[in-house]
C-alpha positions in Angstrom: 31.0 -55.2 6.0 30.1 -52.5 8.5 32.2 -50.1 6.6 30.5 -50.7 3.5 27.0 -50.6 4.7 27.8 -46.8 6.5 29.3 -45.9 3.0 26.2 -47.0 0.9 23.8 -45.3 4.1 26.4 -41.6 3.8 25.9 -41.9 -0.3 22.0 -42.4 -0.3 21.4 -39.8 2.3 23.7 -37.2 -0.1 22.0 -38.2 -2.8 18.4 -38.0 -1.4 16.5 -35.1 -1.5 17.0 -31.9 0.6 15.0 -31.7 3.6 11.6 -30.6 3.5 10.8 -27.8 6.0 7.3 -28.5 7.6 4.9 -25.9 9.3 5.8 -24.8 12.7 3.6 -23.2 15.2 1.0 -22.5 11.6 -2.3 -22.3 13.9 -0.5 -20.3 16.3 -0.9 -23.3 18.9 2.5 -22.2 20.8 0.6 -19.0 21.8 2.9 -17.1 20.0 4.6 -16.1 16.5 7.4 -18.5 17.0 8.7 -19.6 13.4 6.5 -16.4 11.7 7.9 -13.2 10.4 6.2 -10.1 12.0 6.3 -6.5 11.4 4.5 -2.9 12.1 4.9 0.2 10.5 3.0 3.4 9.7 1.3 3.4 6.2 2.9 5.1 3.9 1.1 4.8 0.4 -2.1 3.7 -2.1 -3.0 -0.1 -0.9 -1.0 -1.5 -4.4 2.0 0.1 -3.3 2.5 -1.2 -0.3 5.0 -4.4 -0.1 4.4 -7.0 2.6 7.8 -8.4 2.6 9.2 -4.4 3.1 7.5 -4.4 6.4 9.0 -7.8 8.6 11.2 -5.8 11.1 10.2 -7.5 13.9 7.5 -5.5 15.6 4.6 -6.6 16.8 3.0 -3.7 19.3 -0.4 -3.8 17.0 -0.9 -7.2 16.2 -1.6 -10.5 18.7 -2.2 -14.2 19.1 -5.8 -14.2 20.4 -7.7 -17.1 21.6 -11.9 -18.0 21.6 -14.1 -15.1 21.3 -16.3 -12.8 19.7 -15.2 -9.9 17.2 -14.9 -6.7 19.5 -16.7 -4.4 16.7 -18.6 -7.1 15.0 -19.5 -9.3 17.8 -21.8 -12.3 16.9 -22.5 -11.6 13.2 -18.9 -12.7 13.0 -17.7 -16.5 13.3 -15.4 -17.1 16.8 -11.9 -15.5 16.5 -10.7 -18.6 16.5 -11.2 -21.2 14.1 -9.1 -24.6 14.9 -7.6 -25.6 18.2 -7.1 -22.8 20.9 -5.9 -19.6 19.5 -5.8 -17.7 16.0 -3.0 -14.3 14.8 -5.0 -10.7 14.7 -2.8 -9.1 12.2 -3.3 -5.1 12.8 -5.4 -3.8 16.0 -8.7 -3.2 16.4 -8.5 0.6 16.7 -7.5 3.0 13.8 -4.1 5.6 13.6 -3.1 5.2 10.1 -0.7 1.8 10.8 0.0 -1.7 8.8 1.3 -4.7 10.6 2.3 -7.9 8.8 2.9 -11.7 9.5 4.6 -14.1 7.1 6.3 -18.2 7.1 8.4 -19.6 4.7 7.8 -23.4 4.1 10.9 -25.1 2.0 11.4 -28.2 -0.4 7.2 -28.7 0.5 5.9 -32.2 -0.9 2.7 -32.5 1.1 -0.1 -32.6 -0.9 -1.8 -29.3 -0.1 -1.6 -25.9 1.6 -4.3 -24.7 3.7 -4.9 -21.9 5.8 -8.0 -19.9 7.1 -8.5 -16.1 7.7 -11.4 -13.4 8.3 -11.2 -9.5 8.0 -12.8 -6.2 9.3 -12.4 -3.6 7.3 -13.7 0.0 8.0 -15.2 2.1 5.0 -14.6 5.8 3.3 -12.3 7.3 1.3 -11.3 5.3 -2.7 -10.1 1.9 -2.7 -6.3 2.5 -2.6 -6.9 4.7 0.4 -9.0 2.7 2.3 -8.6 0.2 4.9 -7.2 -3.0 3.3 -5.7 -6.2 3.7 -3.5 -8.4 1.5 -2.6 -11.9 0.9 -0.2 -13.6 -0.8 0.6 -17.1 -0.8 3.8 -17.2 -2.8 5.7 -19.7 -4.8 9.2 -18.3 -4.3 10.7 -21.1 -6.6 9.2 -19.5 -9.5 8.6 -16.2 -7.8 4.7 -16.5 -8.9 1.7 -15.5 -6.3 -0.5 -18.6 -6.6 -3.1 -17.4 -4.2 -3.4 -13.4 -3.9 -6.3 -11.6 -2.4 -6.5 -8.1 -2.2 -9.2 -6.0 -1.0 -10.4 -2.6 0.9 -13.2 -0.7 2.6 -14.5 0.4 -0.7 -18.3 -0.8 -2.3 -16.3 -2.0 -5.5 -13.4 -3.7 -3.5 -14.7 -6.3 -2.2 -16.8 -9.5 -3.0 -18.7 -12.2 -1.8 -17.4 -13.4 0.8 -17.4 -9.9 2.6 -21.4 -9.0 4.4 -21.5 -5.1 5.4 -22.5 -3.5 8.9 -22.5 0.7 8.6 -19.5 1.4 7.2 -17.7 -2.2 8.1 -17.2 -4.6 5.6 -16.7 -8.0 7.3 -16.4 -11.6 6.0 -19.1 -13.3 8.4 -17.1 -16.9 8.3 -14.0 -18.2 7.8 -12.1 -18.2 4.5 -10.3 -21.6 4.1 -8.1 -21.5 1.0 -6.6 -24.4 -0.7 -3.5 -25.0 -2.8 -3.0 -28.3 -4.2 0.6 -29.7 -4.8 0.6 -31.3 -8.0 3.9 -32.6 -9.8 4.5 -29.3 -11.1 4.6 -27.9 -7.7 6.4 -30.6 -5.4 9.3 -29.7 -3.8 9.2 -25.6 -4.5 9.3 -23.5 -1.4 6.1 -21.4 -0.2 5.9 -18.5 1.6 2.0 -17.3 3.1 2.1 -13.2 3.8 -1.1 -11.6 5.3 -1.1 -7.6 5.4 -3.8 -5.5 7.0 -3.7 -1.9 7.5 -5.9 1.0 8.4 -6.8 3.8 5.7 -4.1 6.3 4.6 -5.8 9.1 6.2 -5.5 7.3 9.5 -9.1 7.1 11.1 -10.4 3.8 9.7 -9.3 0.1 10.8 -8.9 -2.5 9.1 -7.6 -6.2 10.6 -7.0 -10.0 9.4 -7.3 -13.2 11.6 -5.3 -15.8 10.2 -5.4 -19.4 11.6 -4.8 -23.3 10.3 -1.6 -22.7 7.8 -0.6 -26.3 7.3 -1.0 -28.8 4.7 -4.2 -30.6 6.3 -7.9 -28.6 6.7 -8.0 -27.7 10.5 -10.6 -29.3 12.4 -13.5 -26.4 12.8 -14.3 -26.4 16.9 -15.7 -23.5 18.8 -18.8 -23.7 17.3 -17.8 -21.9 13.8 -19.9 -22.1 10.9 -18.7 -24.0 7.8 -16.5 -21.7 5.8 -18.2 -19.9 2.6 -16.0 -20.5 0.4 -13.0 -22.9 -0.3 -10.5 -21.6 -3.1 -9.4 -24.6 -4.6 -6.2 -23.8 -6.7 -3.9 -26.4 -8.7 -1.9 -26.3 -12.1 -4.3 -24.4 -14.2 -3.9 -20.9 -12.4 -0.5 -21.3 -11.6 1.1 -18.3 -12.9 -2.3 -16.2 -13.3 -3.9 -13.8 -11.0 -6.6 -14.3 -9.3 -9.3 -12.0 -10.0 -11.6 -10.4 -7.7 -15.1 -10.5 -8.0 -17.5 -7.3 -7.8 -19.7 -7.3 -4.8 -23.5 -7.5 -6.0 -25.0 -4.1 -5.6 
């Protein structure tokens, strides 16, 4: 009998489905990068050249896990570097020299019932959009090899939209950004993979940075005294497979 049971529990667990990889260390809550891909380089082309993935060698000299504070350039008119638990990623520095730095996580076999994660940006101003200061993200579905959430901007007037206020030649987004992907049946069970990008201009003397915090499939809690974010991007079946387009800023 005990040789049939352990027969029947070996077929059902080979016959079940794979193992779904959960988020690990997604607010950054280790103090570290543990279970994130990281990467630095110099900058090396127009902002839609320039391939996240092509940049995860390991580095991490410019970028940091950073914990409750103001903005160094922005200061208060910014939300707290932080938004959930004790400490948020600073992709890219805070000072200019022409550089990119990158952080990504692969999530596999995912059958929660939504992504989320939360970011803000500084961006400094001058030269076109493609040679600007920028910043990418790209929440990928690598099943179907689509980008499901992708935002792309730069320090440029027409490159940026409402969520972003300006300060002199800074363009900032004053609050969090929380974005949302629902898992729908169309979705369950695909692997994920969240890349932020920020880099500085391509003539080298003009920042540009991304906080990143909260990748997981629940909405962090918002402590520190952070606003509410402006916007939540709520994103199911009906864009799947279209881009997301961005918005002109009001003049």
């Amino acid at each position: 009998m005990k040789k049939t049971t352990l027969a029947l529990t070996l077929s059902l667990m080979a016959s079940g489905p794979a193992f779904a990889a959960a988020f690990v260390n997604g607010g950054f809550e280790d103090g570290n990068t543990n279970s994130w891909s990281v990467g630095t380089a110099s900058r090396n082309g127009n902002l839609s050249t320039l391939n996240p993935s092509t940049y995860l060698n390991g580095a991490t000299g410019r970028s940091a896990v950073v914990t409750s504070g103001l903005d160094p350039i922005i200061g208060a008119s910014m939300a707290n570097t932080v938004y959930s638990g004790n400490y948020a990623y600073r992709v890219e520095n805070t000072i200019d020299g022409g550089h990119l730095s990158v952080v990504s996580q692969t999530v596999t076999n995912y059958t929660d019932s939504n992504i989320f994660f939360a970011w803000m940006s500084v961006l400094e101003g001058a030269h076109s959009a493609e040679q600007a200061a920028g910043m990418k993200i790209q929440l990928t579905d690598l099943t179907t090899g689509i980008d499901i959430i992708s935002r792309i901007y730069s320090a440029e007037f027409s490159a940026v939209d409402a969520r972003f206020s300006q300060a002199g030649d800074y363009y900032y987004t004053p609050v969090w950004q929380i974005e949302q992907l629902a898992i729908d049946s169309s979705l369950q069970g695909h692997d994920f993979r969240l890349t932020v990008l920020a880099t500085d201009c391509d003539p080298t003397a003009h920042l540009g940075y991304v906080y990143l915090d909260g990748f997981g499939a629940q909405i962090p809690d918002v402590d520190n005294g952070v606003p509410e974010p402006a916007t939540l991007a709520l994103l199911g079946l009906g864009v799947l497979g279209m881009g997301v387009a961005r918005r002109r800023k009001a003049a």
